[in-house]
ROMAR-46781 format. One record per residue (C-alpha): y, z, x; residue number from 1. Coordinates in nm, 3 decimals, decimal comma. Layout:
<nodes>
@v->Y w->Z u->X num->NUM
...
</nodes>
This chain:
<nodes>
@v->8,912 w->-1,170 u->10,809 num->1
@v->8,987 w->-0,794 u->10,833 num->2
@v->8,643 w->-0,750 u->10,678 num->3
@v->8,456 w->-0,976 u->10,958 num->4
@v->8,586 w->-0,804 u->11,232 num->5
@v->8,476 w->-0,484 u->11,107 num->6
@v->8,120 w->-0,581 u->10,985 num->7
@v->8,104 w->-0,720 u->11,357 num->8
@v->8,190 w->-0,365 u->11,500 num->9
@v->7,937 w->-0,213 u->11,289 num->10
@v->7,676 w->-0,387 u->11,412 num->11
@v->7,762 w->-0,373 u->11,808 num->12
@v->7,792 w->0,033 u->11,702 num->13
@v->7,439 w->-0,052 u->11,531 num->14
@v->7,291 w->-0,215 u->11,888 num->15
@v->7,423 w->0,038 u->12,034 num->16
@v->7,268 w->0,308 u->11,851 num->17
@v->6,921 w->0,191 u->11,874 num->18
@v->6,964 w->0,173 u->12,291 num->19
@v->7,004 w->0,574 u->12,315 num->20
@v->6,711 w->0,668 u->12,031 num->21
@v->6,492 w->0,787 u->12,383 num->22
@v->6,789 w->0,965 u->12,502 num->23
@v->6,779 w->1,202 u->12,162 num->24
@v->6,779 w->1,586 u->12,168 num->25
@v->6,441 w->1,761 u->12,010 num->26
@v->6,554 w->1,963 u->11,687 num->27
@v->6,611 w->2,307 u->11,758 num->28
@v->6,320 w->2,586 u->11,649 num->29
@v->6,457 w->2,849 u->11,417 num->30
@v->6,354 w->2,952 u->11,080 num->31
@v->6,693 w->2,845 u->10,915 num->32
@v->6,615 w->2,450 u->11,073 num->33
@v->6,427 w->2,254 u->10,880 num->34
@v->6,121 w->2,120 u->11,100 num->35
@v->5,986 w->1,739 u->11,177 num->36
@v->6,125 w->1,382 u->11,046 num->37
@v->6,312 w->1,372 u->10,704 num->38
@v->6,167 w->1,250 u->10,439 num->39
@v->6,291 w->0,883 u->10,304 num->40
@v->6,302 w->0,880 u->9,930 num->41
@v->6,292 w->0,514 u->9,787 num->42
@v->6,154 w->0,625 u->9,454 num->43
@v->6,298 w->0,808 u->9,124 num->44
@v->5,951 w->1,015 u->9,087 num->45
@v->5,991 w->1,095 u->9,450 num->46
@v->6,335 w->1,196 u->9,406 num->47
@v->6,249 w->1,423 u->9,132 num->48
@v->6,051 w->1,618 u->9,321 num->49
@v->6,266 w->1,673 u->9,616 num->50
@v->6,563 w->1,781 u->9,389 num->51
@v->6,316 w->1,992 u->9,187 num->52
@v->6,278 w->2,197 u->9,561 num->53
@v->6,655 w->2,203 u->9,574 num->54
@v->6,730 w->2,355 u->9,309 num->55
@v->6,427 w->2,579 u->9,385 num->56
@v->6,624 w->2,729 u->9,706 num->57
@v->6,957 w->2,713 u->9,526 num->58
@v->7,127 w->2,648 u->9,873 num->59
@v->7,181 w->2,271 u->10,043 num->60
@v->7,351 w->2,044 u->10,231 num->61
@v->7,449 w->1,741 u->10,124 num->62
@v->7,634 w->1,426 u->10,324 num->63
@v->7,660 w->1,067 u->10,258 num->64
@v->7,656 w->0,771 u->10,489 num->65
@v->7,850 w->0,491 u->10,311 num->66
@v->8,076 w->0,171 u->10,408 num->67
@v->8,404 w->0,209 u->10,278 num->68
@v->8,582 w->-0,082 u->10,457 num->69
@v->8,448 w->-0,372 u->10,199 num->70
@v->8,484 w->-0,241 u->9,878 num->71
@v->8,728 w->-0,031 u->9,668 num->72
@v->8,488 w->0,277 u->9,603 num->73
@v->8,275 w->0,337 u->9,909 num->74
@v->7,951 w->0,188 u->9,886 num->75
@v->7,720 w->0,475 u->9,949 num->76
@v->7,414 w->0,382 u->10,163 num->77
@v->7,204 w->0,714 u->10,218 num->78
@v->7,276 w->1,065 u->10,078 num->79
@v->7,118 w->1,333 u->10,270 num->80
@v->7,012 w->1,632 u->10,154 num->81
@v->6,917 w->1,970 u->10,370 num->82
@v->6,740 w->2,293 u->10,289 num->83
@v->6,597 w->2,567 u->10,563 num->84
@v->6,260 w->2,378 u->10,470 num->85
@v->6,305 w->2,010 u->10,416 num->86
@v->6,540 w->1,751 u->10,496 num->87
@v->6,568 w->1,455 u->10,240 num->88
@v->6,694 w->1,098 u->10,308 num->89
@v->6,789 w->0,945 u->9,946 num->90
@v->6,749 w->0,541 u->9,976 num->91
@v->7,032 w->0,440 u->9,756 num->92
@v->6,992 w->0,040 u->9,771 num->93
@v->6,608 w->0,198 u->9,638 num->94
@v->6,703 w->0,466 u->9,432 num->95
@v->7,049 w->0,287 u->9,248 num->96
@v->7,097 w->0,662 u->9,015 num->97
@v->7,190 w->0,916 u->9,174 num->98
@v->7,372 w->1,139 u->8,926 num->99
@v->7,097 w->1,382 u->8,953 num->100
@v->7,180 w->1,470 u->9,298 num->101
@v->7,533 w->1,520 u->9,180 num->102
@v->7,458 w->1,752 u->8,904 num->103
@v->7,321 w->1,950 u->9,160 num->104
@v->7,617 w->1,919 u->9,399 num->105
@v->7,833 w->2,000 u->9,037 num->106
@v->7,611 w->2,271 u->8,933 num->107
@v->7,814 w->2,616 u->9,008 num->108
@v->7,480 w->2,840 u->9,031 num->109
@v->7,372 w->2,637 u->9,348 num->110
@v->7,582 w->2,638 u->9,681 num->111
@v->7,617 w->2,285 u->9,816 num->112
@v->7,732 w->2,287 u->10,231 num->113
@v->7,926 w->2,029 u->10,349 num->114
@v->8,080 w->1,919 u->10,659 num->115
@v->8,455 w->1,757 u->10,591 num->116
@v->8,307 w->1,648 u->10,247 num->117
@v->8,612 w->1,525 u->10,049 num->118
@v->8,530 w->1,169 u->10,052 num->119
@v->8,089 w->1,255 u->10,006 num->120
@v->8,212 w->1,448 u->9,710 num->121
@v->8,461 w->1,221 u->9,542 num->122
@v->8,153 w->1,021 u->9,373 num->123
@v->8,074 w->1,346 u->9,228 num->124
@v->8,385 w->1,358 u->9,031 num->125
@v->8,374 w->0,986 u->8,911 num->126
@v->8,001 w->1,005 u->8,795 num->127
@v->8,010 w->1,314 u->8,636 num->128
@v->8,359 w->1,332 u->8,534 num->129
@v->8,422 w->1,660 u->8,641 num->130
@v->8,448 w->1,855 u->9,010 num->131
@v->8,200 w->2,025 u->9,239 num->132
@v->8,136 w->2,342 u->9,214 num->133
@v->8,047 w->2,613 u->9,424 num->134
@v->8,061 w->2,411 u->9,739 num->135
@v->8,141 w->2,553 u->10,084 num->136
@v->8,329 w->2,321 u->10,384 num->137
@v->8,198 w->2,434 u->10,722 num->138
@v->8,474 w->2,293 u->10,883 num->139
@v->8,728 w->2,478 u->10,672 num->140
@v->8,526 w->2,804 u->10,684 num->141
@v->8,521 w->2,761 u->11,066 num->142
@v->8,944 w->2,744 u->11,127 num->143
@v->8,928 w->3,094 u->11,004 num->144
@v->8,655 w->3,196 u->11,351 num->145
@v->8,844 w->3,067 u->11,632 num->146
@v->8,774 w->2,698 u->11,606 num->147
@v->9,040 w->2,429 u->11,586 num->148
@v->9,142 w->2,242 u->11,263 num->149
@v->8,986 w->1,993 u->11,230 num->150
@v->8,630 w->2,085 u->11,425 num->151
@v->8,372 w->1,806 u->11,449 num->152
@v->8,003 w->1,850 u->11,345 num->153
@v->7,873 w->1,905 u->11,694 num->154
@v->8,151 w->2,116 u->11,810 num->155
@v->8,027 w->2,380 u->11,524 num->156
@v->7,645 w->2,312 u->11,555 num->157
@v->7,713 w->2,419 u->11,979 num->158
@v->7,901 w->2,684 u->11,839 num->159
@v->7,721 w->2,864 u->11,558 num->160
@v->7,368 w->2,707 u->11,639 num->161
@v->7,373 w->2,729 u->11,998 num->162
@v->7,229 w->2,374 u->11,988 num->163
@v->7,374 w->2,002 u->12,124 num->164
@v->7,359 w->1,774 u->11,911 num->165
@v->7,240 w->1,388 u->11,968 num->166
@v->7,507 w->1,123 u->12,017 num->167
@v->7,587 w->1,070 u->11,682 num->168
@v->7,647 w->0,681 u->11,517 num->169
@v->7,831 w->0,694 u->11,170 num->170
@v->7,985 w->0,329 u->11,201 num->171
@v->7,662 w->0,124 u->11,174 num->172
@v->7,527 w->-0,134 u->10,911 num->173
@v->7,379 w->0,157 u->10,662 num->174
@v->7,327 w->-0,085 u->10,422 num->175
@v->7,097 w->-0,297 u->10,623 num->176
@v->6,707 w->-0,247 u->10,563 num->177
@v->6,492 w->-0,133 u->10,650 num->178
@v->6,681 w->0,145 u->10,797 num->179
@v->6,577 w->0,234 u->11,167 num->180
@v->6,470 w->0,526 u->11,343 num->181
@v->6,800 w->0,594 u->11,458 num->182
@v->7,002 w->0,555 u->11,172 num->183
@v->6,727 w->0,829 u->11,001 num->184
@v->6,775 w->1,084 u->11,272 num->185
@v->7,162 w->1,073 u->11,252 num->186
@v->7,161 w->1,092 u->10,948 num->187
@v->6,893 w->1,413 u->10,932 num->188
@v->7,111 w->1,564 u->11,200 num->189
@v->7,429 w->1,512 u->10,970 num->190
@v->7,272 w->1,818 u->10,733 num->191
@v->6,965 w->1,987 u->10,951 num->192
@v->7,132 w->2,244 u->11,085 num->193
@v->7,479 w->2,333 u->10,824 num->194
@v->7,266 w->2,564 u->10,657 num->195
@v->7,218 w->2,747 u->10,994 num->196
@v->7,539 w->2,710 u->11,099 num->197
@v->7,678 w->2,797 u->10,763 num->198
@v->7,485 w->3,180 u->10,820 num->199
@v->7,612 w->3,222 u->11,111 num->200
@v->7,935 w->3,142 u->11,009 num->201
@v->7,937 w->3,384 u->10,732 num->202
@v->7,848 w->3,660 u->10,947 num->203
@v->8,059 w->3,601 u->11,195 num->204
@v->8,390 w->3,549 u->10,903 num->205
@v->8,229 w->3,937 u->10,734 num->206
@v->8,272 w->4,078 u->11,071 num->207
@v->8,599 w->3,901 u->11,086 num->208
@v->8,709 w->4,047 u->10,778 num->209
@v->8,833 w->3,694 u->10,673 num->210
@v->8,523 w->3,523 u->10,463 num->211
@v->8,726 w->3,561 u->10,139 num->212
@v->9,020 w->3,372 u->10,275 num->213
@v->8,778 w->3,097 u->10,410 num->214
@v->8,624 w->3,060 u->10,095 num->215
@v->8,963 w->3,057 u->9,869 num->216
@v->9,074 w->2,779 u->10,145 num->217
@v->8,736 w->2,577 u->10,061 num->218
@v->8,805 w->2,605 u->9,702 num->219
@v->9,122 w->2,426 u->9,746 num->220
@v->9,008 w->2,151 u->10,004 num->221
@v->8,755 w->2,022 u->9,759 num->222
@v->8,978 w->1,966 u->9,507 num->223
@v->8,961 w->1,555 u->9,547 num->224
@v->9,280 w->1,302 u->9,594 num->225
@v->9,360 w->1,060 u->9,343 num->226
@v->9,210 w->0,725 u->9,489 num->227
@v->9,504 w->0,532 u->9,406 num->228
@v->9,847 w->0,697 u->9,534 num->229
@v->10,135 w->0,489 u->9,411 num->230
@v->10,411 w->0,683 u->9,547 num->231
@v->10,226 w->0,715 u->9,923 num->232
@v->10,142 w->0,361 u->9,925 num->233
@v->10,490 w->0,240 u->9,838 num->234
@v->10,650 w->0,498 u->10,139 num->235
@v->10,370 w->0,323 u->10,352 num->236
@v->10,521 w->0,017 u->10,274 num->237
@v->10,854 w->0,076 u->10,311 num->238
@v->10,833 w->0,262 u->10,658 num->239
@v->10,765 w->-0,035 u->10,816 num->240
@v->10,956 w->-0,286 u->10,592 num->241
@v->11,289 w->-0,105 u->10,439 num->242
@v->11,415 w->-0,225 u->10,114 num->243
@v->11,736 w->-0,210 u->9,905 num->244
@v->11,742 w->-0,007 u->9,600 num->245
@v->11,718 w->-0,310 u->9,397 num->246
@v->11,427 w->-0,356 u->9,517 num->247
@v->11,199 w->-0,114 u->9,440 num->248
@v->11,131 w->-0,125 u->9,131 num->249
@v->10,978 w->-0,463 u->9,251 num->250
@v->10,785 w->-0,305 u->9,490 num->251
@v->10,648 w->-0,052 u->9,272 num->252
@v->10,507 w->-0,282 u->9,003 num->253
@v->10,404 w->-0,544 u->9,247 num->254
@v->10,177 w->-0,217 u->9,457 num->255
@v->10,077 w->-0,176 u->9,122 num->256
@v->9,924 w->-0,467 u->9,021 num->257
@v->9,761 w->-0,480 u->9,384 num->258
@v->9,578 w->-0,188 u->9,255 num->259
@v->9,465 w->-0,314 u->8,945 num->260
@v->9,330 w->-0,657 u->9,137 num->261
@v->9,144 w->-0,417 u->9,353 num->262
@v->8,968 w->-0,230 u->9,129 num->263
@v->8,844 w->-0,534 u->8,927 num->264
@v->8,772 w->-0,746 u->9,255 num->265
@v->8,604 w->-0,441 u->9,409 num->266
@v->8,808 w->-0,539 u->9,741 num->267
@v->8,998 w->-0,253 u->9,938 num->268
@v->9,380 w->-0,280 u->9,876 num->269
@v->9,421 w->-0,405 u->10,208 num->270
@v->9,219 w->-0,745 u->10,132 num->271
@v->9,359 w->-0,784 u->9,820 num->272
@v->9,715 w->-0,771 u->9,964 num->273
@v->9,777 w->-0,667 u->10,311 num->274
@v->10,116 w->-0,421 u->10,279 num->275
@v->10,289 w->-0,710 u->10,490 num->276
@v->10,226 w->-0,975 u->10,179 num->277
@v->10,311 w->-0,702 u->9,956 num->278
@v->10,720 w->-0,672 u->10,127 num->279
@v->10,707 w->-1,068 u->10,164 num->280
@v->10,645 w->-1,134 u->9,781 num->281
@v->10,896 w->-0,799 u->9,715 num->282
@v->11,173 w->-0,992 u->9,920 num->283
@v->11,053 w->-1,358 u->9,839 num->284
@v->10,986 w->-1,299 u->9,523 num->285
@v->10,745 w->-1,626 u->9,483 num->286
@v->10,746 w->-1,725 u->9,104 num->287
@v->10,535 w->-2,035 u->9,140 num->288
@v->10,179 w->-2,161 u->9,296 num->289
@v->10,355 w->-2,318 u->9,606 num->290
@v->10,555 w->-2,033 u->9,666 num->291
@v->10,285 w->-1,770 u->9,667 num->292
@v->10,065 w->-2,005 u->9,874 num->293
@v->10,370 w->-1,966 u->10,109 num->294
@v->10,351 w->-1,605 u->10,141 num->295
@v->10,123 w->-1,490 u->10,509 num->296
@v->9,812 w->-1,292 u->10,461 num->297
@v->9,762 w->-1,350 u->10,053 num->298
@v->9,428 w->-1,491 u->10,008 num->299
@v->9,433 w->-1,808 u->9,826 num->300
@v->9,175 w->-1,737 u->9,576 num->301
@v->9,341 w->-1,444 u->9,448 num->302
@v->9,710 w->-1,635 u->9,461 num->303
@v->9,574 w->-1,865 u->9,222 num->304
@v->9,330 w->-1,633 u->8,981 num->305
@v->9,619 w->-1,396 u->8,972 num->306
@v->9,939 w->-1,585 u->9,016 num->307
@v->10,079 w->-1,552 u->8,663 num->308
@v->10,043 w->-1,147 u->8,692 num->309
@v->10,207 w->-1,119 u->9,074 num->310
@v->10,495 w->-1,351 u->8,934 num->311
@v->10,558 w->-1,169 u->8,572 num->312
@v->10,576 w->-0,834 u->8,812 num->313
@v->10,793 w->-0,987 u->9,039 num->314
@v->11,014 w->-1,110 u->8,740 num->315
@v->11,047 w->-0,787 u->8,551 num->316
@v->11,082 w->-0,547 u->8,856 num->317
@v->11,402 w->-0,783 u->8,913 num->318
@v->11,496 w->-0,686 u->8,564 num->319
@v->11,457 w->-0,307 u->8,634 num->320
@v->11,764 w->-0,058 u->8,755 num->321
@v->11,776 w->-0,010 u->9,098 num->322
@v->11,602 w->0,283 u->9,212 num->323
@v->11,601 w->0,529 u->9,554 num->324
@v->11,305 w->0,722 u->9,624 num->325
@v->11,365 w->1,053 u->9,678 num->326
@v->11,225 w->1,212 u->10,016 num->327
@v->11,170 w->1,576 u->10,068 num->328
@v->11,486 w->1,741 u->10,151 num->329
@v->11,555 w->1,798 u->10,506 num->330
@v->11,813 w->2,042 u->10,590 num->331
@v->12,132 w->2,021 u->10,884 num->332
@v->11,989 w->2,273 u->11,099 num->333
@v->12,244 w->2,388 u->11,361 num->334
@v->12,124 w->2,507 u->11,732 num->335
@v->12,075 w->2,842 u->11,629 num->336
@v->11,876 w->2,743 u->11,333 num->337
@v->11,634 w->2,539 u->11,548 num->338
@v->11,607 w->2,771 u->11,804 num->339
@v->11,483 w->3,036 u->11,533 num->340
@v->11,261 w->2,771 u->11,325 num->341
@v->11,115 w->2,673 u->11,638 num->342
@v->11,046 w->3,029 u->11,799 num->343
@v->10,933 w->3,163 u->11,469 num->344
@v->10,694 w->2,872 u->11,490 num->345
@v->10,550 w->2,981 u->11,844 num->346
@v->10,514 w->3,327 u->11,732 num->347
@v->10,351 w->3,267 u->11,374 num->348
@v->10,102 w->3,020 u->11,581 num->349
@v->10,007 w->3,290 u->11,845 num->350
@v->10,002 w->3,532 u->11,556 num->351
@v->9,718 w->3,324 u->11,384 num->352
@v->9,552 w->3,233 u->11,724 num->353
@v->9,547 w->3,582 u->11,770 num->354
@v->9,355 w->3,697 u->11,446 num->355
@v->9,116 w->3,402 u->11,465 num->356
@v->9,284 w->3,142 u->11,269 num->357
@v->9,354 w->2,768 u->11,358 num->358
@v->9,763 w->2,767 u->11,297 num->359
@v->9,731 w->2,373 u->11,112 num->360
@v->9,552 w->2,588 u->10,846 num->361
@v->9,838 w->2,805 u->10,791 num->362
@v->10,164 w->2,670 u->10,856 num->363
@v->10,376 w->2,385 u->10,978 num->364
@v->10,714 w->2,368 u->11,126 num->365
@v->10,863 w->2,181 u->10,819 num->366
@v->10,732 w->2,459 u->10,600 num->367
@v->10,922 w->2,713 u->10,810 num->368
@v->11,197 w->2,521 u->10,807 num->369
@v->11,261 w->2,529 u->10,420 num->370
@v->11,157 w->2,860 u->10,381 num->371
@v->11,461 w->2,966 u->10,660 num->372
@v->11,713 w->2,752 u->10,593 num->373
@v->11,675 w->2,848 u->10,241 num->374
@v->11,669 w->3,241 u->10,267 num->375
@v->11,972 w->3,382 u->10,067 num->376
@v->12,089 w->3,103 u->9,903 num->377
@v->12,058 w->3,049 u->9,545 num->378
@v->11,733 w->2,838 u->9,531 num->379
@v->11,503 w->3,032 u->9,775 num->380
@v->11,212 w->2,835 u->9,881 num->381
@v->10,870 w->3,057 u->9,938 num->382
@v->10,655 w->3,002 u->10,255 num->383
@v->10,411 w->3,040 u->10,034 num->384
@v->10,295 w->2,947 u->9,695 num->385
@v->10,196 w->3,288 u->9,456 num->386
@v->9,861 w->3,391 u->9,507 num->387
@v->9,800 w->3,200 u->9,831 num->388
@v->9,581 w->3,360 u->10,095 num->389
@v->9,823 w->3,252 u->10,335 num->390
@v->10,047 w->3,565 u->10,206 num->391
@v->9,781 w->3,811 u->10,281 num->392
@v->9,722 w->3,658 u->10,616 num->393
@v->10,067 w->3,616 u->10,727 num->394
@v->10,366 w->3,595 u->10,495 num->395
@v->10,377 w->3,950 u->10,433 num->396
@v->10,404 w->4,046 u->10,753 num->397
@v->10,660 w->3,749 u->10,827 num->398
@v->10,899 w->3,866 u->10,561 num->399
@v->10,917 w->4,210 u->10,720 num->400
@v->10,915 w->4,092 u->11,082 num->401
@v->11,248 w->3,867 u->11,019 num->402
@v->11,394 w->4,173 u->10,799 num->403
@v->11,319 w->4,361 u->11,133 num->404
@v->11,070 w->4,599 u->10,974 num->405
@v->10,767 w->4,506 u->11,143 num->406
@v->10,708 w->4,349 u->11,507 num->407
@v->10,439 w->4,196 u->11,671 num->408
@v->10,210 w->4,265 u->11,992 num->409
@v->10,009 w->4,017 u->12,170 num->410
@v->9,825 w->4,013 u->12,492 num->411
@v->9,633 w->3,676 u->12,656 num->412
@v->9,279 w->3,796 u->12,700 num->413
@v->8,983 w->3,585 u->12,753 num->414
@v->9,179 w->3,255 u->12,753 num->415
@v->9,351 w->3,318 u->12,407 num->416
@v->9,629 w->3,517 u->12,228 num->417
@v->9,497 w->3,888 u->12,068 num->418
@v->9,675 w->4,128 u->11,895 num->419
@v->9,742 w->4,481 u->12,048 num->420
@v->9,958 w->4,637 u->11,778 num->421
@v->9,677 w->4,694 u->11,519 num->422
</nodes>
């Protein structure tokens, strides 16, 4: 059902798409832009070739369009590829391997641009069994030069490129062939222009003085997420449905299996077992056919191919101690201690407004909030973890402002916060 009603949005976003392809923006001329239509690769020969070019330039961008709604991996559908001379559209229902475009993306003498790439770079780690290397997030790079965190694709081609971007259409049928004219030019633009804007943003971060904290921050943000979170889904769950201690352990194996169904089925988690059926059979605890055929939302064919697992979970979870999950510690702050969390808050964000960096990238107000209402007690908690770039940027200075050795300036000029105590 779930799936159906988003296959159905796809394609009106697919209609839709081919209504504007007279309405598109010609590429921009520079030298860093690769010029004319992308070339579609539906061949392994073909494919060599391209990569060989790659790795020739030793600098690309790389995206993927994939549908991630149907399956439990993503299904990838095109993976585009960008140099300052060529842009290359990979066919994947033609061209099934594509581990050779992730050695490149893995290889740490090549620089691979991206643009919010966690999720076009997870397939990396699962084919190749280790992580990418050497890969730089544009939209990372660009919190650290006055943009906002998170900055769309457009916002930083205007920005560092000086050029507007087409209407873009990411939620269309990209597996459907033969792929149309303005699926290939949305996809092109995905990765045309990063290496430009990546340049620019360079230069701009040198003058800046802050391109080695932007590229210590993409080093972390590439770092992948486990696809299966047990301990996130099961919160999930229970933030909507509560539960008694006694039943958690329930929960836990029950999300468990639901992940193990997936990953054989190849369905999402949400198919498998919406989180509502996953609290019903929790609290129902159904032990037979009839009783699981009771239970909203659980398909039938998986009730009855997987019936005998769901109810052995359900019977030893009820066998398990009770167990309560332990949230992050929040601390009784008084008045005064929120009025200081709070204003320390509004002056650490101006601070980093001030010197050019997006405040999400830095801080948030639960951070602060450990970190004060911990200060001289026996268990300090750091703002910062050891080695962060977050200390050079702000947590020295922080620690000497609130010992009252340091103070802060800051003037609104130009529609933003600077600094005038350097």
């Amino acid at each position: 059902m779930n799936l159906n009603y988003r296959r159905k949005k796809r394609e009106r976003h697919h209609a839709a798409a081919q209504d504007e392809d007279s309405a598109s923006v010609p590429h921009l001329e520079h030298k860093l832009v690769a010029r004319g239509d992308a070339q579609l690769i539906t061949t392994t020969d073909a494919l060599a070739e391209a990569l060989a070019h790659v790795r020739e330039k030793g600098v690309f961008a790389f995206d993927t369009e994939f549908i991630g709604e149907e399956s439990y991996w993503p299904k990838i559908c095109v993976v585009q590829l960008a140099t300052t001379d060529r842009v290359i559209l990979v066919d994947a229902a033609a061209v099934t391997d594509l581990k050779p475009i992730f050695e490149l993306v893995a290889d740490p003498n090549i620089l691979t641009i991206v643009h919010a790439g966690t999720q076009d770079l997870e397939p990396v780690r699962r084919a190749l069994d280790r992580e990418p290397a050497n890969t730089l997030d544009v939209q990372v790079a660009a919190a650290f030069a006055e943009m906002p965190w998170p900055a769309g694709l457009e916002k930083l081609v205007e920005r560092f490129a000086g050029h507007k971007l087409s209407k873009g259409h990411t939620f269309t049928n990209w597996d459907a062939r033969p792929l149309t004219a303005s699926q290939l030019r949305y996809a092109a633009d995905d990765v045309r222009y990063l290496p430009l804007v990546w340049e620019c943003l360079r230069a701009e971060l040198e003058r800046r003085g802050t391109l080695q904290w932007a590229m210590r921050e993409c080093d972390v943000s590439v770092k992948i997420p486990a696809r299966f979170d047990e301990e996130s889904q099961i919160r999930r769950t229970l933030k909507s449905w509560p539960m008694k201690p006694a039943q958690i352990p329930t929960l836990r194996l029950v999300t468990r299996l639901r992940d193990e169904i997936a990953r054989k089925e190849d369905l999402p988690h949400r198919v498998v077992m919406p989180d509502e059926s996953l609290a019903e059979v929790v609290k129902q605890r159904p032990v037979s056919a009839q009783q699981l055929a009771a239970v909203r939302g659980l398909p039938k064919r998986l009730a009855q191919k997987y019936g005998d697992a769901i109810a052995q979970a359900v019977e030893e979870g009820g066998k398990m101690p009770p167990e309560k999950l332990q949230h992050g510690k929040s601390y009784d702050e008084s008045g005064d201690d929120r009025t200081c969390i709070d204003a320390l808050l509004a002056i650490v964000s101006a601070r980093c407004m001030a010197i050019g960096i997006a405040p999400g990238m830095v801080v948030t107000r639960s951070g602060i909030s450990e970190w004060w209402m911990t200060r001289g007690t026996a268990s300090p908690q750091p703002l910062f973890d050891a080695g962060d770039w977050r200390i050079d940027a702000l947590g020295a200075w922080l620690e000497a402002f609130v010992a009252g050795e340091a103070g802060v300036s800051i003037a609104w000029k130009n529609g933003r916060p600077t600094l005038t105590d350097k």
